[in-house]
LUMLO-614540 format. One record per residue (C-alpha): x, y, z. Coordinates in steps of 0.05 Angstrom, whole numbers, padded with zeros to 5 digits, always signed. Each point is the difference from the previous one (the first is absolute). Layout:
N
XYZ ...
# end
This chain:
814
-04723-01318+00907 -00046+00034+00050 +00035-00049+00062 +00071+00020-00025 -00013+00070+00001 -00042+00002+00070 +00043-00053+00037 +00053+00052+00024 -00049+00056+00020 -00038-00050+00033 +00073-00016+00049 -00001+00065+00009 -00061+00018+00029 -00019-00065+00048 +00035+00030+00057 -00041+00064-00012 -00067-00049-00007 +00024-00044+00059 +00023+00048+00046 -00030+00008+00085 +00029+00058+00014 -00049+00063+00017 +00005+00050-00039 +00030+00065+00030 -00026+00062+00002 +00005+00077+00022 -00076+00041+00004 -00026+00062+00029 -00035+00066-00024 +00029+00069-00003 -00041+00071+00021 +00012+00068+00013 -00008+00043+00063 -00077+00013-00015 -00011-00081-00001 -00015+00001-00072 +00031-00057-00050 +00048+00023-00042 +00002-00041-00060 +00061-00005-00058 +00049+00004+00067 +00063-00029-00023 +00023-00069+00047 +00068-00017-00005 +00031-00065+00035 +00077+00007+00017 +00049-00045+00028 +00005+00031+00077 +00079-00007-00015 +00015+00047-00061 -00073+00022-00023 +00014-00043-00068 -00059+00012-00031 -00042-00076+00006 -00082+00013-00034 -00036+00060+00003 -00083+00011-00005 -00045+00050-00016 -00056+00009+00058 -00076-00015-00035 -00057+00044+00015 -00004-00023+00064 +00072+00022+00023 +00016-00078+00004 +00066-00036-00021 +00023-00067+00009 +00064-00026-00017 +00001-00072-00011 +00049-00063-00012 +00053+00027+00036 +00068-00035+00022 +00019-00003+00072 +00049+00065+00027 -00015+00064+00033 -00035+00054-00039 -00022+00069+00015 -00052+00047-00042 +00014+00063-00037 -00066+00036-00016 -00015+00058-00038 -00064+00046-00024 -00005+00067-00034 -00003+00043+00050 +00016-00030+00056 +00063-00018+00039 +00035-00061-00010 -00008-00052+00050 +00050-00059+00008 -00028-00048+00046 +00044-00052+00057 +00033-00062-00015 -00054-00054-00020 +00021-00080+00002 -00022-00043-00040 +00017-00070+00006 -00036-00070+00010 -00021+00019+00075 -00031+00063-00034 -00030-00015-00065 -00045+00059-00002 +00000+00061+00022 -00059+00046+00001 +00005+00079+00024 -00024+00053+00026 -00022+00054-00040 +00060+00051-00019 -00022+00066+00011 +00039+00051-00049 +00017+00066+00033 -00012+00063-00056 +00077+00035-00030 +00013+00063+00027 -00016+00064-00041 -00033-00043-00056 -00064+00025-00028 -00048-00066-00008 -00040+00037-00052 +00058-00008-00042 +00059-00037+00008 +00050+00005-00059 +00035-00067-00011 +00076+00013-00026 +00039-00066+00003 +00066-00008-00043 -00003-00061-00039 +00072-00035-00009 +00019-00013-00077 +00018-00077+00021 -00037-00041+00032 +00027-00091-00004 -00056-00043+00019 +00009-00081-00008 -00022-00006-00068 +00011+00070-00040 +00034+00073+00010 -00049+00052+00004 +00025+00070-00033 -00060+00069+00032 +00012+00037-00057 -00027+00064+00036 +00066+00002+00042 +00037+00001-00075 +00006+00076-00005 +00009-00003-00074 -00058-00041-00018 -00052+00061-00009 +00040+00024-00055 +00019-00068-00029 -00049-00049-00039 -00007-00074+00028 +00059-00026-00049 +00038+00049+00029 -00019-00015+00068 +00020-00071-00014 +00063+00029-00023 +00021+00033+00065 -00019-00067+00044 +00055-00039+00033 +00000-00065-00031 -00028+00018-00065 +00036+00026-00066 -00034+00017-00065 +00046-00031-00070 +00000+00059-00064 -00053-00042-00031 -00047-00004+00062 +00011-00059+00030 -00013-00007+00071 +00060-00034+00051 -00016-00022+00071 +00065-00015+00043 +00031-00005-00062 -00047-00050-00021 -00031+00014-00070 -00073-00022-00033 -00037+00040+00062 -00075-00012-00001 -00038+00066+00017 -00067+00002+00041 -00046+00055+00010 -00039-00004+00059 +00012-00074-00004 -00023-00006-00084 +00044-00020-00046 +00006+00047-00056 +00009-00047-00053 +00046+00049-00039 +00065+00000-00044 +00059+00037+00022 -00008+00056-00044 -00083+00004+00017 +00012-00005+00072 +00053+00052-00002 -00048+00047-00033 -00050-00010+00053 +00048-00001+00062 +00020+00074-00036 -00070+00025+00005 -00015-00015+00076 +00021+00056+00047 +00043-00017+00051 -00052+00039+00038 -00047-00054-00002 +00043-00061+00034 +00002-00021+00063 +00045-00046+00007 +00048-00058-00040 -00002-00073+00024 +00056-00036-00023 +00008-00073+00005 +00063-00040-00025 -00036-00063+00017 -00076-00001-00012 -00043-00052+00042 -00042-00043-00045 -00062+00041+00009 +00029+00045-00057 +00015-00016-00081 +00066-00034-00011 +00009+00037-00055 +00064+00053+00011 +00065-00010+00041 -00028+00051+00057 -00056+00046+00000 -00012+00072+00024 -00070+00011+00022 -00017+00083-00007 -00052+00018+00051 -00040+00059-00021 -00034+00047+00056 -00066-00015+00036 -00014+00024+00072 -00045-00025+00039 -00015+00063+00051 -00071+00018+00003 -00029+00059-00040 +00035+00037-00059 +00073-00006-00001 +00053+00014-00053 +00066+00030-00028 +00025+00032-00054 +00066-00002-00027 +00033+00036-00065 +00065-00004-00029 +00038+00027-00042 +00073-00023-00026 +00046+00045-00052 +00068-00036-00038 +00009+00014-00061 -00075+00002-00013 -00057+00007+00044 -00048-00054+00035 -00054+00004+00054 -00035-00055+00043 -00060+00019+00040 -00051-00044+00034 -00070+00015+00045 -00011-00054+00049 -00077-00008+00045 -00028-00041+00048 -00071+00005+00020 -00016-00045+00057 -00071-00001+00028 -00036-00060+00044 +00002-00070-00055 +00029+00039-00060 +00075+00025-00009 +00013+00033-00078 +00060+00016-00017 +00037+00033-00076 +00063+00009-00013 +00014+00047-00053 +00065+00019-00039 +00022+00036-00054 +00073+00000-00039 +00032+00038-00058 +00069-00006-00019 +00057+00011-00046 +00060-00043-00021 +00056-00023-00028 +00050-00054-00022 +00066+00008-00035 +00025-00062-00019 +00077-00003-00046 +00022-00069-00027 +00052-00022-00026 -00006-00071-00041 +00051-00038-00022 -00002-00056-00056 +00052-00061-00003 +00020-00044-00050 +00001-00078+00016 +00072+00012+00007 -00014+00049+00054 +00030+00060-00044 -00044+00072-00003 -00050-00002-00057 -00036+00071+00015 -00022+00044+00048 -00061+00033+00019 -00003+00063+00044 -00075+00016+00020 -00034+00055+00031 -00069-00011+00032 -00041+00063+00027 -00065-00013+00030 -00049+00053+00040 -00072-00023+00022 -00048+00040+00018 -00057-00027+00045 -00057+00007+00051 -00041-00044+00039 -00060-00011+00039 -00013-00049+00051 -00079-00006+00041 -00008-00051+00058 -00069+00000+00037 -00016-00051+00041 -00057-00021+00052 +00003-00041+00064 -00071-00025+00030 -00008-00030+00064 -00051-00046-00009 +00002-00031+00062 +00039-00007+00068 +00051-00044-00033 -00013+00011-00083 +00035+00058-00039 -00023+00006-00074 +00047+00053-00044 -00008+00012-00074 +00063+00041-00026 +00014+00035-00074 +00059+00024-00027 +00003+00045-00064 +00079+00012-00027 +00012+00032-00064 +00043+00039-00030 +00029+00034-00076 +00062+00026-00020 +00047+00022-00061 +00065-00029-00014 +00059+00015-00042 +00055-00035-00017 +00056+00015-00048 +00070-00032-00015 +00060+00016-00036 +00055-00054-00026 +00061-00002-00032 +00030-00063-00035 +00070-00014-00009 +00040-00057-00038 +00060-00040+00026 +00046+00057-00004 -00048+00040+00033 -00025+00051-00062 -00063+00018-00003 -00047-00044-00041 -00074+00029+00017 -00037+00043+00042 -00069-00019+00022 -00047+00050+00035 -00066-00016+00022 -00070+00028+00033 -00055-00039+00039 -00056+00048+00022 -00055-00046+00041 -00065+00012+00032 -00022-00039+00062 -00073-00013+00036 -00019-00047+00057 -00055-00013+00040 -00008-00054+00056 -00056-00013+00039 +00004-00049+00054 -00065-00021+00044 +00005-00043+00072 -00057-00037+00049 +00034-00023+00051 -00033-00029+00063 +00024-00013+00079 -00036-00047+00051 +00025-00014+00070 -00025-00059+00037 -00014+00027+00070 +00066+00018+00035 +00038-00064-00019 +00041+00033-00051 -00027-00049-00052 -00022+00043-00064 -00013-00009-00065 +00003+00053-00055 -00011+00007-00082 +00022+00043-00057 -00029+00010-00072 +00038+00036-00049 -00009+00030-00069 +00051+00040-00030 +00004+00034-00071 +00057+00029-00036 -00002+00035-00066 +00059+00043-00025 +00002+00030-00072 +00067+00024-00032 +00021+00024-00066 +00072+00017-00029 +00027+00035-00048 +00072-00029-00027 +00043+00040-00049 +00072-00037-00019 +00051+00037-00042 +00070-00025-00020 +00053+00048-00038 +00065-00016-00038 +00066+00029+00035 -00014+00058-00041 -00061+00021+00023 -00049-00021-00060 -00062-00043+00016 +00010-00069-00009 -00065-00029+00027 -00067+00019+00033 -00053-00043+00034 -00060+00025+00036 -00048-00037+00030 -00062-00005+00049 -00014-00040+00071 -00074-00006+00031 +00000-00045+00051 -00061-00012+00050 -00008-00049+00041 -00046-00023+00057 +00002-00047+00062 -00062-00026+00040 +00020-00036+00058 -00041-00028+00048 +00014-00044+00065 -00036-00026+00063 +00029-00024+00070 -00020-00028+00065 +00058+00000+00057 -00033-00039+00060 +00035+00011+00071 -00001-00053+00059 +00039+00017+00078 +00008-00074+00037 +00018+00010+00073 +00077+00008+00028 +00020+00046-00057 -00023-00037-00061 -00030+00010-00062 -00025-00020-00067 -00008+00049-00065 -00036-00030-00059 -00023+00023-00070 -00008+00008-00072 +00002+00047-00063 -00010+00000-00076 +00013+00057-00044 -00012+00005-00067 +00038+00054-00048 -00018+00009-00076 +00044+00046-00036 -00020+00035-00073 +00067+00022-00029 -00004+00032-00069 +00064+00043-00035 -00017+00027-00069 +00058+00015-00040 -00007+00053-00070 +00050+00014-00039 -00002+00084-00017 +00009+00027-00076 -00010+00065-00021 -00043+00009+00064 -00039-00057-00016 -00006-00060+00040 +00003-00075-00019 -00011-00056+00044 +00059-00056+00002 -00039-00059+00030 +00069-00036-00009 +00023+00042+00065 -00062+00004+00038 -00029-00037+00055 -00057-00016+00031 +00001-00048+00062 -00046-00031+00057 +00028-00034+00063 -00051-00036+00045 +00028-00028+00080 -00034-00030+00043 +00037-00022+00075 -00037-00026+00054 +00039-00006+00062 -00017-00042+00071 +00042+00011+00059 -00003-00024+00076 +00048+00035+00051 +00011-00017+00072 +00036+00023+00058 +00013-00012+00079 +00042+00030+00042 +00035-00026+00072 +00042+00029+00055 +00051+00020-00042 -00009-00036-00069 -00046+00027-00064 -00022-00047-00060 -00044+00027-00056 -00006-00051-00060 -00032+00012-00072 -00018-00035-00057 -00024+00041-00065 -00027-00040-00057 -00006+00034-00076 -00019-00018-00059 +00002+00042-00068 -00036-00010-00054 +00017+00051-00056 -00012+00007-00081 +00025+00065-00041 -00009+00003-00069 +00019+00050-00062 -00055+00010-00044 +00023-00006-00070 -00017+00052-00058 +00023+00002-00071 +00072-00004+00005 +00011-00032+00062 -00037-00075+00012 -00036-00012+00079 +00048-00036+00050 -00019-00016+00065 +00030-00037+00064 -00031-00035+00069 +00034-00006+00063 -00024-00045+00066 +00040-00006+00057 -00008-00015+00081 +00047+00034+00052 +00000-00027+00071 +00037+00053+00044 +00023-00019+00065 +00022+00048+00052 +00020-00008+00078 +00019+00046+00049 +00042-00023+00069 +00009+00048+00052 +00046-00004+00067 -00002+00060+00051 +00062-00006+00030 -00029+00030+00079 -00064+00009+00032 +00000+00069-00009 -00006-00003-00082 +00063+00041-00016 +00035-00046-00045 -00028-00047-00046 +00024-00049-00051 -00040-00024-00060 +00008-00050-00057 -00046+00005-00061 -00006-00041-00066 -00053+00025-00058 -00001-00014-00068 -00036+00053-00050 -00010+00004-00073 +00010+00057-00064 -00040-00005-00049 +00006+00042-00069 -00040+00061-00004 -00052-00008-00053 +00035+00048-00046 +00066-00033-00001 -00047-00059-00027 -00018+00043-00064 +00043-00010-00056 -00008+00066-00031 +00075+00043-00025 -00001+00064+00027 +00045+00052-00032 +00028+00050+00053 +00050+00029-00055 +00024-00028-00061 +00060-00032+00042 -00046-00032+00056 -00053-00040+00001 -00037-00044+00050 -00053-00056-00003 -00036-00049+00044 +00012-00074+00001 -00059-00055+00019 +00045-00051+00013 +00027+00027+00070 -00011-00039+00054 -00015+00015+00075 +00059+00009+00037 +00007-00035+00074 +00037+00026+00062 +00017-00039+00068 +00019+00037+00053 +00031-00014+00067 +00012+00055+00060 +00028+00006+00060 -00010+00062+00044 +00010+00034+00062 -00032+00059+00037 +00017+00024+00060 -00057+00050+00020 -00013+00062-00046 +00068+00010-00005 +00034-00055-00039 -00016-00045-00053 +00034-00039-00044 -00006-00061-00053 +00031-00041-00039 -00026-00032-00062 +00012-00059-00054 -00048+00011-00066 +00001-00043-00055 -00035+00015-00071 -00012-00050-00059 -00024+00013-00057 +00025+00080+00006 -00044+00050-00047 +00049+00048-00038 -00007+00055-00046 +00053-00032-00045 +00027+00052-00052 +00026-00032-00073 +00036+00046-00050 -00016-00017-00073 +00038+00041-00038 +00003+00073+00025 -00074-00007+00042 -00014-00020+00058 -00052-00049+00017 -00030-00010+00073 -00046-00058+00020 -00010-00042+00064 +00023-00068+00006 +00016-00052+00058 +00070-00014-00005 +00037-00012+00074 -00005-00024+00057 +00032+00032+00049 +00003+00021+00082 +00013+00057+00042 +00024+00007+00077 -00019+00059+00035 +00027+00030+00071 -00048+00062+00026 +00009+00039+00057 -00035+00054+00031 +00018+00035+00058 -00050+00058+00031 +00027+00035+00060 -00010+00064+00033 +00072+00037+00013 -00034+00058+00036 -00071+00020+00016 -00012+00043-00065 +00039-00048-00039 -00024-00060-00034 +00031-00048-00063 -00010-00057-00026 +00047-00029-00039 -00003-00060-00047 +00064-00045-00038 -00016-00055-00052 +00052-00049-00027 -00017-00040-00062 +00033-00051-00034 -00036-00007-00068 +00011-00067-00047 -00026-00013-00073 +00013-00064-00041 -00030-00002-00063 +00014+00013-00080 -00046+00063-00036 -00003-00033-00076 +00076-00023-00020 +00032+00039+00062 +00017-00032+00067 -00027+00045+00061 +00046-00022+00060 -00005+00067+00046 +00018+00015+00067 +00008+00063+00045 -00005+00023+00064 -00049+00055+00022 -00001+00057+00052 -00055+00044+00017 +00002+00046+00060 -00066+00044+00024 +00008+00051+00055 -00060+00039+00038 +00009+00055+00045 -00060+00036+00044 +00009+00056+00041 -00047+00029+00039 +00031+00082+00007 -00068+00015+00046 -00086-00003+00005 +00001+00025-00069 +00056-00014-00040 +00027-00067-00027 +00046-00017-00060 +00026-00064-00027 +00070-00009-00048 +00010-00066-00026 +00043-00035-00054 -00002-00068-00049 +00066-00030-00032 -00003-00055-00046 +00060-00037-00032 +00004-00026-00064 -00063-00053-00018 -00023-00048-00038 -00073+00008-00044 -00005-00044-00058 +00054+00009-00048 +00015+00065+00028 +00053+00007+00053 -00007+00077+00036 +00061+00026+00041 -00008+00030+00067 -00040+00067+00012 -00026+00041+00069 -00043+00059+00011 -00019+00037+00062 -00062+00027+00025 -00024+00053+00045 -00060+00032+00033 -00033+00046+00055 -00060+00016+00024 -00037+00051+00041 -00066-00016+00037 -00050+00058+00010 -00080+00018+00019 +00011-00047+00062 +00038-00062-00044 -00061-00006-00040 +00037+00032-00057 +00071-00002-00032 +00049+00027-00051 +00048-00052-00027 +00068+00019-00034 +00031-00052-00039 +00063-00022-00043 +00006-00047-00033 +00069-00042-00042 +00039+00066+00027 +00064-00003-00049 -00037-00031-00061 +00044-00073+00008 -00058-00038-00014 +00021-00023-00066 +00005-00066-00035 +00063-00021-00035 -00015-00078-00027 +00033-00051-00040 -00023-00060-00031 +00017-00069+00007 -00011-00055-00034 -00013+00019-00070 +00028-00030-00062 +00042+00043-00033 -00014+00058+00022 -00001+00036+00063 -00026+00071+00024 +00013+00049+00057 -00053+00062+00013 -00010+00055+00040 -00077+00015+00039 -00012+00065+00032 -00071+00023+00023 -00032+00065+00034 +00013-00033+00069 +00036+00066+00028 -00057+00032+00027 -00026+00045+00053 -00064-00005+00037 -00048+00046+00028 -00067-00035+00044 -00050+00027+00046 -00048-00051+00040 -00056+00028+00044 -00053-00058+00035 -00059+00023+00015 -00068-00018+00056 +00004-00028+00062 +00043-00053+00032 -00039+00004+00063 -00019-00036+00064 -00080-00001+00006 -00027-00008+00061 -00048-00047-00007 -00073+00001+00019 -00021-00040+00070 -00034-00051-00033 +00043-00021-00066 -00005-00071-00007 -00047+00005-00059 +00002-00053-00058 +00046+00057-00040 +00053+00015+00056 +00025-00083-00008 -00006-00001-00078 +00038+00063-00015 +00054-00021+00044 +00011-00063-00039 +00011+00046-00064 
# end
């Protein structure tokens, strides 16, 4: 097995092992006008044609760069220092005459009316930034992120769209794995929606997205969206502080306190936020029953009301050590937790085949929720001399306990008005989820461009799921064993990947092979009424992926590539648990521990033509497709995942980002999809097919020094999300901002979904005898108040004479 898998990475790199040439190189040292080093200078190679940006570097303590395995052309350097001029050096040839090249020092010349004791460092950060293998999204150039939480944030990104029920879309590509900081999160939609609500968008950095993860990441998820919290790495104490503050109908606020102390071996940095909001969601159904012979049984007109109440905390503290010249150590915690109140009501009328009224239900769910989740990280960092070879670990242990409690109250009348029936009944439901996990990600440069990744992980997630149901009489409360629940789920997936890449003249390759297996066991404990079940599953994935690029000149303007990856879904843990969850007494939902993963292969083409253009096109096929299948038995409906259809989508994505005038920048981004489904949900055929539009447009405009504003807008046309077909909707966005105390301060203005068209309006498909349309409005009409204020010094040093000491090279590796 080992020689299949090795054979073709061994092709690939013989001509790096074999190759004479010498390697080719660019060195010198940079100073400033008093002869002293000046280390952290920023190095940057460019192509002496256009000044297309080829490798930068980062002088060491010494002042010293070196810019190795270069390609034969004419360069020229661009460097640059706080406080001092820039300096952009003569053309330098490299070619096989001239291998090396080793300089003069550059001596820096200090800026004009610049006070070294303080040099304030105010740099506008783009919003989007392509690199080869992911779009990076600086949310600090969002002006409406202060006053938005991080599912909001997520929200307002190009590229990304958030379903009613929390679901997370990438390029219009569903099943979206979230990282933070490069951890899984291990949570189900409706956890990991709670906790993206309780981060500040204060706290982020910035959003990687990647349509097509290497293999050095899970294979779990059709994309995944990395969110980068904040951590500077400027010495001393250095922070910022942002608060929010949003009203629609109801109130919210977002704030967050963000430090950095940086001081010889040891950087510490916290991120702190703090959420409270108010909500709602007004949902009005009408359900429609069918006889076999297609004619109208009944209806069912329902009205849901539901207004949560809810605050959160998040704590991240973290610790990097420099333990020596070329090993970090860091040790990071994260505390999230949170409470809030909900309550939901509903009103409903039924009506006969002639339409008369037969009942009217009415109902009241008053719930009390509680989480906590504590997540601990070691993570470690060597570097092997200046080879680029490293090698670095991660240990995780994360802990999630929630606790909630409802209160259920169904009443149904005759057409007159008199009481007909009355349930009441009680919900406790806690759960918890330990999850641990380990990995090792081993990094190896070859000469003439090349390298090899290798690694390994196993995680481990045990889940404690227990929902006590009680009947209510006369205030008194009975246990029904009958309909509760108590159930464990135990996985276990360890995961072995190798990854390698080369590049030439004008060609890329990068190719990955990811090996899973799962082993997983859930089981329902039985009690009195209900007798212990249990199921296994054991699988192995082998994921493939391989990325070809072409640039089309020497001058890397336009570049073609071709990739081919292959990913899995597999079932959330809850969607494994059998329990029947009553929403109303006309909806309920359950789990199912017969789904099976569900596999996607994808194939890309793409082409970018500098910053400004890029676009794709994409074939993805799904087997085995998980679907929250909906089944009408009699007058309820019943929810439940199942596989049932294969199916494939093409996508066409373009995104254009152009400047039309100097204070005027957009970005604008077009999706076509064509969307396939081939399967049968119980007795009913599912044989659906549409085509999808979705249309994102940024503007930026710069008025002057100290004012910005952005105005952007989203339309999507009708779509396709289980049984559930949604017709087209658009809202438009808009913001300004106003920079003060020297730009280390600002006051945000926002507006957000500015004429309210945010709205659902769905139909089913698919269902036997019965169908339903409904209408979904939320508090997304909002406006936003923010003010951000960063505080302690960006500033140049000036360093002592004599600072190559052992901490000047370690903290410079941080």
């Amino acid at each position: 097995m080992k020689r299949i898998c090795y054979t073709p990475l061994l092709w690939l790199f013989m001509p790096a092992a074999f190759a004479q040439s010498v390697p080719k190189m660019i060195s010198g040292a940079v100073k400033d006008d008093r002869n002293d080093v000046i280390p952290r200078a920023t190095v940057r190679l460019l192509t002496a044609g256009d000044s297309v940006l080829v490798k930068g570097e980062v002088t060491n303590a010494d002042g010293k760069f070196q810019l190795s395995s270069l390609a034969n052309g004419t360069y020229i350097l661009a460097i640059t220092a706080i406080g001092q001029k820039r300096f952009t050096s003569v053309p330098l040839t490299i070619d096989d005459a001239h291998t090396t090249i080793m300089l003069p020092a550059f001596v820096l010349m200090p800026a004009k009316n610049i006070d070294l004791k303080e040099v304030v460092v105010s740099a506008k950060k783009p919003l989007i930034v392509q690199e080869i293998d992911k779009t990076v999204v600086n949310v600090d150039a969002m002006l409406s992120s202060a006053t938005s939480n991080t599912l909001e944030v997520l929200e307002k990104t190009p590229g990304v769209t958030i379903a009613s029920n929390g679901e997370i879309s990438l390029n219009g590509r569903s099943g979206v794995t979230v990282l933070i900081d490069g951890r899984s999160t291990y949570m189900s939609a409706q956890d990991l929606t709670a906790y993206l609500k309780s981060l500040p968008g204060g706290i982020l950095d910035k959003l990687e997205l990647m349509d097509n993860p290497p293999a050095k990441y899970d294979a779990a998820g059709n994309a995944i969206i990395n969110i980068r919290l904040k951590k500077n790495r400027v010495g001393g104490l250095t922070g910022n502080v942002s608060m929010g503050y949003s009203q629609g109908k109801y109130g919210r606020s977002n704030d967050a306190v963000n430090l950095n102390y940086k001081y010889k071996k040891i950087n510490l940095f916290t991120n702190l936020g703090y959420t409270q909001e108010k909500t709602y969601n007004l949902d009005n159904y009408d359900r429609r029953f069918y006889s076999p012979t297609a004619e109208l049984i009944s209806t069912v007109d329902l009205k849901n009301n539901l207004l949560n109440r809810s605050h959160g905390q998040s704590i991240n503290l973290g610790l990097d050590y420099a333990a020596s010249a070329n090993t970090t150590i860091g040790f990071i915690v994260n505390i999230n937790g949170g409470s809030g109140k909900s309550n939901f009501d509903y009103t409903s009328k039924n009506y006969d085949a002639k339409h008369q009224v037969d009942s009217i239900g009415a109902g009241k769910t008053t719930g009390n929720t509680s989480r906590t989740n504590v997540g601990t990280n070691l993570n470690f960092l060597h570097k092997f001399s200046n080879s680029g070879r490293e090698l670095s670990a991660d240990i995780n242990y994360l802990t999630y306990r929630s606790e909630t409690n409802q209160s259920l109250q169904n009443f149904v009348y005759q057409p007159n008005g008199a009481l007909s029936n009355r349930t009441d009944f009680l919900y406790a439901i806690p759960s918890l989820i330990n999850i641990y996990t380990a990995k090792a990600d081993y990094v190896h440069p070859f000469k003439n461009k090349a390298r090899l990744d290798a690694g390994f992980k196993s995680s481990i997630v045990d889940n404690d799921y227990i929902a006590q149901y009680y009947d209510v009489v006369n205030t008194v409360s009975f246990i029904d064993n009958a309909k509760s629940n108590h159930f464990k789920y135990h996985e276990n997936i360890n995961a072995a990947y190798v990854n390698s890449q080369k590049e030439w003249k004008r060609f890329g390759l990068q190719l990955g092979l990811r090996v899973e297996n799962t082993q997983a066991r859930g089981q329902q404990l039985g009690n009195e009424a209900v007798g212990q079940s249990n199921f296994t599953k054991n699988y192995t994935g082998v994921f493939p992926s391989a990325f070809l690029s072409y640039k089309l000149d020497t001058l890397n303007k336009n570049t073609f590539s071709l990739m081919a990856v292959r990913r899995i879904n597999r079932p959330n843990y809850q969607l494994l648990n059998p329990f029947v969850f009553f929403k109303d007494q006309y909806s309920y939902t359950s789990g199912n521990p017969f789904v099976n993963p569900q596999y996607q292969s994808r194939y890309e083409l793409k082409f970018q033509h500098k910053q400004l253009l890029n676009m794709g096109l994409s074939y993805n096929k799904f087997t085995n497709v998980i679907f929250q299948t909906t089944q009408a038995v009699d007058n309820i409906f019943i929810t439940k995942p199942e596989n049932i259809a294969n199916g494939y989508m093409t996508i066409l994505s373009t995104s254009l980002s152009i400047s039309p005038r100097k204070w005027w920048f957009v970005n604008y981004t077009v999706r076509f999809l064509h969307m396939n489904l081939e399967g049968q949900v119980y007795t009913e055929n599912l044989n659906f097919s549409t085509n999808v539009v979705r249309f994102e447009a940024n503007n930026y405009f710069t008025i002057n020094k100290n004012w910005n504003a952005e105005f952007s807008g989203y339309y999507a046309s009708r779509d396709l999300n289980g049984q559930t077909v949604t017709s087209g909707m658009y809202q438009l966005r808009a913001a300004v901002q106003k920079k003060i105390w020297n730009n280390k301060g600002s006051i945000r203005l926002s507006v957000d979904d500015l004429f309210h068209s945010w709205i659902y309006h769905n139909r089913s498909v698919g269902l036997k005898q019965a169908e339903y349309f409904q209408t979904s409005k939320s508090d997304t009409q909002r406006i936003g108040f923010a003010f951000t204020y960063r505080f302690g010094k960006d500033t140049f040093a000036r360093k002592r004479r004599h600072n190559n000491n052992a901490s000047e090279e370690e903290t410079g590796r941080l």
